[in-house]
N, C-alpha and C positions, 0 to 999 in steps of 0.2 A: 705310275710305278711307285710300291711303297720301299722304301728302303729299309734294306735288315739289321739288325742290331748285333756289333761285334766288327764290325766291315767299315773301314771307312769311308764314309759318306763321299766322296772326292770320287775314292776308288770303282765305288758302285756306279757313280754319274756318269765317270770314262768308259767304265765296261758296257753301260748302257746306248753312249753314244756310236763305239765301235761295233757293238753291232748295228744300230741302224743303219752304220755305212758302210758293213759289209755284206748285209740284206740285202742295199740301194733301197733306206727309207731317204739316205740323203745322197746322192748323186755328186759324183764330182762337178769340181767349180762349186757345187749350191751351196748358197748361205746358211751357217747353221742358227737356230734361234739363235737370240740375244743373251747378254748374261740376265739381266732383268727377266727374261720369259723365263728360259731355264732354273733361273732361280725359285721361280713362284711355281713354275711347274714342279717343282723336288722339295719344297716349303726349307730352302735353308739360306745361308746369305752366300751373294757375290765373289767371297772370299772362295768360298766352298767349291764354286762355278768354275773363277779363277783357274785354282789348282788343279781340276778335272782337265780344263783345255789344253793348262801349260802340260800333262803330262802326255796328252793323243797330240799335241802340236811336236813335242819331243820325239816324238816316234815317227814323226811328216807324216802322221794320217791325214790333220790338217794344217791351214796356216791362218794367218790371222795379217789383217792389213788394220794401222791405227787409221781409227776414225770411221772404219768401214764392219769389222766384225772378223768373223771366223768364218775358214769356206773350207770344205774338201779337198783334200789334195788329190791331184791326181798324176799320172805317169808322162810327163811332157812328150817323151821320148816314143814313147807308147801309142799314144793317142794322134800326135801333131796336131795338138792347140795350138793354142795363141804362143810364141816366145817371143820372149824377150832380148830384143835387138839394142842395136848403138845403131847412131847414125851412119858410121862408116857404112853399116850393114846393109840398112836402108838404101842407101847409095848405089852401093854395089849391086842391089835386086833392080833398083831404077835404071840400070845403067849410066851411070853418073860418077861422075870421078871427085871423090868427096875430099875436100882440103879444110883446113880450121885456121884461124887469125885472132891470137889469143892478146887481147885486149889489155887483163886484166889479172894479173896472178899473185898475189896479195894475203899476204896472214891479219886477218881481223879479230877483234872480240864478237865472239856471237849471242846476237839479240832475245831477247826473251822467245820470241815467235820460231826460230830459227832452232833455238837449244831444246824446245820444245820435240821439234821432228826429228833434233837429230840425237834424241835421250839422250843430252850432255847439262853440263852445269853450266847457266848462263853468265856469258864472261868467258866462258872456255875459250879460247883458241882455235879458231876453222880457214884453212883455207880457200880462199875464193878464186872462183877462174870464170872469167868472162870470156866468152868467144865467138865472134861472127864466122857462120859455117856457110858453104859453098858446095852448090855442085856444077861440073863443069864450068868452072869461075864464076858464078854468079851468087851473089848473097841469097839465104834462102832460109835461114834462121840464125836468132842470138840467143845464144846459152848464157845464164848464169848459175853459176854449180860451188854447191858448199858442201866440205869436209870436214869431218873431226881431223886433226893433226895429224893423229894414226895414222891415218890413211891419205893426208894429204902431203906429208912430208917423203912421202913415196914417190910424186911424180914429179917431173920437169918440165918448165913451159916450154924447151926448145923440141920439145917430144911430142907435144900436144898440136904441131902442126898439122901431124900425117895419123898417126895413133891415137885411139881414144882414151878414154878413161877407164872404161870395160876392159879393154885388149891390154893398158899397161897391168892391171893389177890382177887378171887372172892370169896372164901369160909371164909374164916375171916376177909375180911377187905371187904366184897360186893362190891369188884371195879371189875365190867365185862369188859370182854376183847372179844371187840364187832365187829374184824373187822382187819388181817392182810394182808399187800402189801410184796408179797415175788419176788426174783430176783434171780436168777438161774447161776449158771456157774459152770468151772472146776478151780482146781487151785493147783500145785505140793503141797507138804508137804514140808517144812523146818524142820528143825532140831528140833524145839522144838516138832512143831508137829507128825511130825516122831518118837518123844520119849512117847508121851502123848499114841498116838494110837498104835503104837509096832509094826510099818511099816517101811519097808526100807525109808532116805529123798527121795525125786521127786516123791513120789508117784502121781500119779492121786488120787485128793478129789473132793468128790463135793461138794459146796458149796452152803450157803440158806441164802442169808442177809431177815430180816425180819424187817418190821417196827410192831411193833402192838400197837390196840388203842382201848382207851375206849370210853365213852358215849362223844359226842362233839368233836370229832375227836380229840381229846388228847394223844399225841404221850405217849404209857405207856414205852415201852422199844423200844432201836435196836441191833437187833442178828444176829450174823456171825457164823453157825454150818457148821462144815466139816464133813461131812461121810465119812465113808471108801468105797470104790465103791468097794468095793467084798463084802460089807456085806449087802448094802441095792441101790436097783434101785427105779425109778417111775413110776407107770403104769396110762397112763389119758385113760378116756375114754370121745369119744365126742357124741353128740345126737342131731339129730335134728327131729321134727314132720315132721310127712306126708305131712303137707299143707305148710313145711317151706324147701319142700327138693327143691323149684328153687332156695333158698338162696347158696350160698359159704360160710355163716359163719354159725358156728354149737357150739351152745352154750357147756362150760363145764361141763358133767355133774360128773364124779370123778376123784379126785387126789390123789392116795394114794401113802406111800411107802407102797414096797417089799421087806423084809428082808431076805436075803439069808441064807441057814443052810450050815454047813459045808461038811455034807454029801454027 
């Protein structure tokens, strides 16, 4: 595509990219190029890419996860994808009667790594909440969750028993929680956590770093949960239409956990 003279270069890239996704050149969920391709595809710089996204991200054509890219938005409501749950939630789908045991609730300076994810100044101010989570009494993962102040001088440890962190702040403080980039791996148990979950150490955990955000892409919290891998796996299912089966890529359609019984 050449771009025209008179027109903001920004403005022409947005209009370009709304219609590919209102064509379906880009399908919700899909990834959109990069800024680097985009760039080189339109001969301008990154800046220029920038400003095109942040204006179709402003309009939730799309959104954007850091570290991951830009994806199509789509109608959650509409479609019933993937949503995004709290553990109470999970719980309550397991039949499982979910409780929290908050370890750790603590105002710290936050670390370089930390200030990073959660676009603050490092040194800032974050509150931390440690918590070993249960269902039907039995330890079943350990959260550790960090807040900007903002948002963390909003809750109460003696809340965080029963209530989650989701439920406190959209439900009394109307701050929605619009939008989590999660990152997947395994990782032994150390000692502390070998003692939290009532696991031999080295155990295999899985683990779920989480960023999650509100309205404007507003980093609300970032969370490090360790499951115990005998007591909950993940089942995805993928989906693609009839008219989309020459594609190789097959949009998400559920992520759920599985919680295993002892029986």
């Amino acid at each position: 595509m050449m771009l025209k003279e008179g027109i903001p270069r920004h403005t022409q890239i947005s209009e370009w990219l709304r219609d590919q996704i209102e064509t379906g050149k880009f399908k919700a969920e899909e990834k959109l190029p990069s800024e680097n391709e985009l760039a080189k595809k339109f001969d301008v710089s990154r800046v220029t890419i920038r400003r095109a996204l942040q204006s179709l991200e402003s309009e939730e054509i799309i959104y954007r996860c850091q570290g991951l890219g830009s994806f199509v938005s789509d109608d959650r409501t509409s479609h019933n994808l993937i949503q995004l749950t709290d553990f109470n939630e999970d719980m309550k789908k397991a039949g499982l009667d979910a409780t929290s045991d908050v370890r750790r609730f603590v105002s710290v300076d936050a670390p370089a790594w930390l200030a990073k994810r959660l676009r603050i100044e490092e040194g800032n101010k974050v509150v931390q909440i440690d918590r070993v989570r249960y269902g039907n009494g039995e330890p079943i993962a350990f959260d550790s969750t960090w807040l900007p102040i903002l948002y963390g001088q909003l809750l109460n440890k003696n809340d965080l028993s029963d209530a989650t962190i989701f439920d406190i702040l959209e439900n009394q403080y109307e701050i929605p929680v619009v939008k989590g980039c999660y990152r997947m791996s395994a990782e032994s148990a150390d000692a502390e956590l070998a003692k939290e979950l009532n696991i031999t150490e080295n155990t295999p955990l899985f683990l779920i770093d989480r960023i999650s955000y509100t309205i404007g892409e507003k980093p609300i919290y970032y969370q490090k949960r360790y499951y115990r891998n005998d007591k909950v796996i993940y089942e995805m299912t993928l989906e693609r239409s009839a008219e989309d089966k020459s594609s190789s890529e097959m949009p998400l359609k559920e992520f759920v956990p599985i919680f295993k019984s002892n029986k």
